[in-house]
C-alpha positions in Angstrom: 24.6 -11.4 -31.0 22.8 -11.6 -27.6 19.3 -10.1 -27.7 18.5 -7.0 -25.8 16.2 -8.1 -23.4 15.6 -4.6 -21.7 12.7 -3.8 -23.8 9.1 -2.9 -23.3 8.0 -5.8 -25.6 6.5 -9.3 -24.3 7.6 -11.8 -27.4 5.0 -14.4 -28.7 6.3 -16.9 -26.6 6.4 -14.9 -23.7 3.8 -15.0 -20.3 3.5 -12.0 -18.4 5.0 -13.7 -15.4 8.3 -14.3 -17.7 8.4 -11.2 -18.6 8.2 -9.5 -15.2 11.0 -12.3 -14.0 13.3 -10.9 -17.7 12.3 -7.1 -16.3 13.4 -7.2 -12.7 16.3 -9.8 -13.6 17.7 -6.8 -16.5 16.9 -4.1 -14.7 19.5 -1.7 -12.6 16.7 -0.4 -9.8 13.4 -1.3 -9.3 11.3 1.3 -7.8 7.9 -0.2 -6.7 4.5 1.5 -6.2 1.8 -0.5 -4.5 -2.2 0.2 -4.1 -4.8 -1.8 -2.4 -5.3 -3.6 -5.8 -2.4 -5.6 -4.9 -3.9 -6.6 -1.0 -6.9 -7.1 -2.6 -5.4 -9.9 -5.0 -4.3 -11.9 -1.5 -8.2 -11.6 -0.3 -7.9 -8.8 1.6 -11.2 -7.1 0.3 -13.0 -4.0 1.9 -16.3 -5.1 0.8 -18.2 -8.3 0.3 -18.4 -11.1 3.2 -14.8 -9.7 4.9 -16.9 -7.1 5.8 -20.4 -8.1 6.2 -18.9 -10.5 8.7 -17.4 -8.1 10.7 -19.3 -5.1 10.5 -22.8 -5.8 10.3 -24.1 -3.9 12.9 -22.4 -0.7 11.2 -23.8 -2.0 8.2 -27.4 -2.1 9.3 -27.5 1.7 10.9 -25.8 3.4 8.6 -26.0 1.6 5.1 -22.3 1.5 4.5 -21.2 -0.5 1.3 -17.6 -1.1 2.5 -15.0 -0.5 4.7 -13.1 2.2 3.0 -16.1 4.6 3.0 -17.0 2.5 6.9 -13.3 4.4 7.7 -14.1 7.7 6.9 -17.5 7.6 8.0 -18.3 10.6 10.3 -19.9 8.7 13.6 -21.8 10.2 16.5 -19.4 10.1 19.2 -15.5 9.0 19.5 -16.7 5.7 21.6 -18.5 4.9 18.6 -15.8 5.8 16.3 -12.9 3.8 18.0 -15.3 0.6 18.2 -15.5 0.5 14.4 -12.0 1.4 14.2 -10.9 -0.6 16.6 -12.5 -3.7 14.4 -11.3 -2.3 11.6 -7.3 -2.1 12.9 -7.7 -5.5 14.2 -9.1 -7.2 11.2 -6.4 -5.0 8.6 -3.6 -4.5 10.9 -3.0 -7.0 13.9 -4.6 -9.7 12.6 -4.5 -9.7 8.8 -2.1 -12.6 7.5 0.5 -12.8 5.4 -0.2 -12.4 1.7 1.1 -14.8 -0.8 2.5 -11.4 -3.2 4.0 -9.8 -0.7 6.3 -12.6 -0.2 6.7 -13.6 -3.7 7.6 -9.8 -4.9 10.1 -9.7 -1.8 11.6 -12.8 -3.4 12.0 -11.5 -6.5 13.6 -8.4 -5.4 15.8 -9.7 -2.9 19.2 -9.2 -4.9 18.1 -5.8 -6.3 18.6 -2.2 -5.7 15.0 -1.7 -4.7 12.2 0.7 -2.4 8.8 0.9 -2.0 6.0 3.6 -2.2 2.6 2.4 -0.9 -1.0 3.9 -0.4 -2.0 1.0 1.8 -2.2 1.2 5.4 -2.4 -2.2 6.1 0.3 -4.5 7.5 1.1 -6.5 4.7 5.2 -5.4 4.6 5.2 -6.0 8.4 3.8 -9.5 8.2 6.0 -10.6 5.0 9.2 -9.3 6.9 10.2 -6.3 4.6 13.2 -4.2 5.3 11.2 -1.3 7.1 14.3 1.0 5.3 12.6 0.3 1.8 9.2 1.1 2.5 7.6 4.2 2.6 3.8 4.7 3.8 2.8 7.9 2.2 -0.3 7.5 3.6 -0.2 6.8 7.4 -0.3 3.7 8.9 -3.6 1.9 10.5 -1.6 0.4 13.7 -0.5 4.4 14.4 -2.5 6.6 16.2 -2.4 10.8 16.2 -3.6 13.9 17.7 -6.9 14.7 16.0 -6.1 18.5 16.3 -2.4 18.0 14.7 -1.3 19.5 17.7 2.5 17.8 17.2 4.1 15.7 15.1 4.4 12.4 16.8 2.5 9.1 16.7 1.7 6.2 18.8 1.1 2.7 18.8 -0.9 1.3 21.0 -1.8 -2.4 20.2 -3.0 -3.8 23.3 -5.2 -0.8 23.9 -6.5 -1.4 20.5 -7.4 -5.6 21.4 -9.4 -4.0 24.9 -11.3 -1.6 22.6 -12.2 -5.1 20.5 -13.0 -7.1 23.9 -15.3 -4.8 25.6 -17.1 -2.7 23.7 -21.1 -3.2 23.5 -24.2 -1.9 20.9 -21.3 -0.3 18.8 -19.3 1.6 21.4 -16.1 1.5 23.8 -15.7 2.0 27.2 -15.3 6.0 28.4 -12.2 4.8 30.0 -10.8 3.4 26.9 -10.7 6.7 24.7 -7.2 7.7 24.1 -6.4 10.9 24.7 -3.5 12.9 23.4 -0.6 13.5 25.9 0.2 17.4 24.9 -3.6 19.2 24.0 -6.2 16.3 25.6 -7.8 16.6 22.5 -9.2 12.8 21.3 -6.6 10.6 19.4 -7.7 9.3 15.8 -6.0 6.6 13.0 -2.8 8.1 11.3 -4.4 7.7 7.9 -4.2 10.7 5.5 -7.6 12.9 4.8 -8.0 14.8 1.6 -9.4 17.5 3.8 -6.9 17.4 6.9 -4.3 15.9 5.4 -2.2 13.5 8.2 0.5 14.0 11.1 3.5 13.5 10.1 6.0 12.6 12.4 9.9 12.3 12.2 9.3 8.6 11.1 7.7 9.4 8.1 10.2 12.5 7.2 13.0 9.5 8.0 10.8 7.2 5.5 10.2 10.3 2.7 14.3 11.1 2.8 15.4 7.5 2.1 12.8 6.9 -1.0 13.6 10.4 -2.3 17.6 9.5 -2.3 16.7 6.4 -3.6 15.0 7.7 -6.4 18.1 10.1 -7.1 20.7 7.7 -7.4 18.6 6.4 -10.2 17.9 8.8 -12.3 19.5 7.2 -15.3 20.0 3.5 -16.4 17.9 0.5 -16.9 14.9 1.5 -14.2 12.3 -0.8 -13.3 8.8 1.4 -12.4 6.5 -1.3 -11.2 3.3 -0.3 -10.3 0.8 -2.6 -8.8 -2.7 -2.4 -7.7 -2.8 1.0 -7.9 -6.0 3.1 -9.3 -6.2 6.7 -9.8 -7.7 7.7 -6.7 -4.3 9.5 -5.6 -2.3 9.5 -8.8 0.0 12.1 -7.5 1.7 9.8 -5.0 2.8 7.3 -7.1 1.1 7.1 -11.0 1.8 10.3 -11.4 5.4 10.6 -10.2 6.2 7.3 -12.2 5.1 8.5 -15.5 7.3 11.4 -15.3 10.2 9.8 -14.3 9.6 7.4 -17.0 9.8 10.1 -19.6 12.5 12.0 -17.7 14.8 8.8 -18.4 15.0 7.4 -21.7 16.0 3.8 -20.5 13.4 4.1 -18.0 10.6 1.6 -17.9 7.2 1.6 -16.7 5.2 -1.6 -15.7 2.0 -1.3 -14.2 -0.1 -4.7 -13.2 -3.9 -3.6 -13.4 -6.7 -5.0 -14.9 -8.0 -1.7 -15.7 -6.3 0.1 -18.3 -5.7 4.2 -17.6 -4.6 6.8 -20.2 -0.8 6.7 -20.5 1.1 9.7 -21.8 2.3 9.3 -25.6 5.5 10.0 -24.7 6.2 6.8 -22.9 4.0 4.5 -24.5 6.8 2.5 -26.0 8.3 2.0 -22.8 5.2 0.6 -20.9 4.2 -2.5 -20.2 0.5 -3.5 -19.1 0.4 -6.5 -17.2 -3.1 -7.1 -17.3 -3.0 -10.6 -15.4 -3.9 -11.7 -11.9 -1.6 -10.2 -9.8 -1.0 -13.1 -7.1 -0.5 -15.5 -9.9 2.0 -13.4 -12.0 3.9 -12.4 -8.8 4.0 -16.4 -7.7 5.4 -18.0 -11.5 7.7 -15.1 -11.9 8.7 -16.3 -8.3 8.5 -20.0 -9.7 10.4 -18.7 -12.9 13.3 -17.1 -11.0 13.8 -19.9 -8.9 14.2 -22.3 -11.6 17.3 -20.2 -13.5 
């Protein structure tokens, strides 16, 4: 008799990476939610010397302790606010490299019904040449720019305005000239990256990005589902911890995988169809990469 191996259960013998490779190999869908825990694993770090290195200056005014609460930070004037953001873009949008999971989870779902929910702004599906039509940026996008009254529902990119902002700003601001303005109110333009106070624009991109997950998600209601979760904390759990959990238990061949090294409270109901991958996340993505390869 050939062993079932759709089951939440990682055998003596078994390494996590194996049994990631046996999950996503078994499964019908994978539907995969993604944090900053999983750009973290490739180096991309919002605190220690990535940011000391780039932001002392903000560093030594204001006593920030890293760039996520550097993002939010409420600065004196907009010239000073687009020359941190400005860095910031640069270093976690433009310029930030490839990371080693990204492509090694695009590999392992390449022959699979798949799509992506992620909290990060960064660029990492951009720079590992993700189908844009399976990824969904709940959260904004750090290369986008809106109107910081929410005046309409559009956003713009403007990368090379971004660079100049990088170039010739001085003692922590930009040039006047260089503020961007928005087109329809001439109120100031700001990063298209959610608040939990304003909340975010969101433009007919994003509604384009929310419809194809959502259908996604309803052609697989049923069958052998695949919720991976990776890198993600409970910071915004209703975006994508939240929502997997109770799809989980909605579907009684669901299951639910999250890679963290911190453990949250699961709900009884599907604790015998979770996995906790507990591992490094670059290193189980890579040898389940390896693992797939070699079959």
């Amino acid at each position: 008799m050939t062993q079932n191996k759709w089951t939440a259960e990682i055998l003596p013998h078994q390494s996590e990476a194996e049994k990631l490779c046996e999950l996503i190999a078994e499964a019908d869908a994978v539907v995969v939610g993604i944090g900053a825990g999983m750009s973290a694993a490739d180096g991309f770090l919002y605190s220690g010397e990535r940011f000391t290195d780039h932001f002392a200056d903000f560093i030594e005014k204001y006593g920030l302790i890293d760039m996520l609460q550097a993002s939010l930070y409420d600065y004196e004037s907009i010239t000073e606010y687009w020359a941190f953001q400005s860095r910031f873009i640069t270093l976690n949008y433009l310029d930030q490299p490839v990371g080693p999971s990204y492509l090694a989870l695009k590999s392992l779902l390449a022959d699979k019904p798949y799509h992506i929910i992620t909290t990060n702004a960064d660029n990492a599906f951009w720079a590992a040449d993700y189908d844009p039509e399976k990824v969904f940026h709940i959260q904004g996008e750090y290369g986008l720019m809106q109107c910081s009254q929410f005046c309409h529902a559009q956003t713009y990119r403007k990368d090379d305005l971004i660079r100049q902002m990088v170039t010739e700003q001085s003692e922590m601001t930009i040039p006047y000239e260089l503020i961007p303005y928005c087109p329809r109110c001439g109120a100031y333009l700001e990063v298209n990256k959610r608040n939990a106070e304003k909340g975010m624009v969101e433009d007919a991109d994003f509604y384009a990005q929310l419809d194809r997950y959502e259908a996604f998600l309803a052609q697989h209601e049923t069958g052998q589902v695949l919720y991976l979760e990776i890198g993600v904390g409970f910071t915004t759990p209703q975006f994508i911890k939240q929502p997997f959990t109770d799809r989980t238990e909605s579907n009684p061949a669901a299951i639910y995988v999250p890679m963290n090294q911190k453990r949250y409270r699961l709900p009884q109901a599907i604790r015998q169809r979770t996995i906790r991958l507990t591992d490094d996340i670059q290193q189980t993505l890579t040898q389940a990469n390896q693992i797939k390869g070699e079959k």
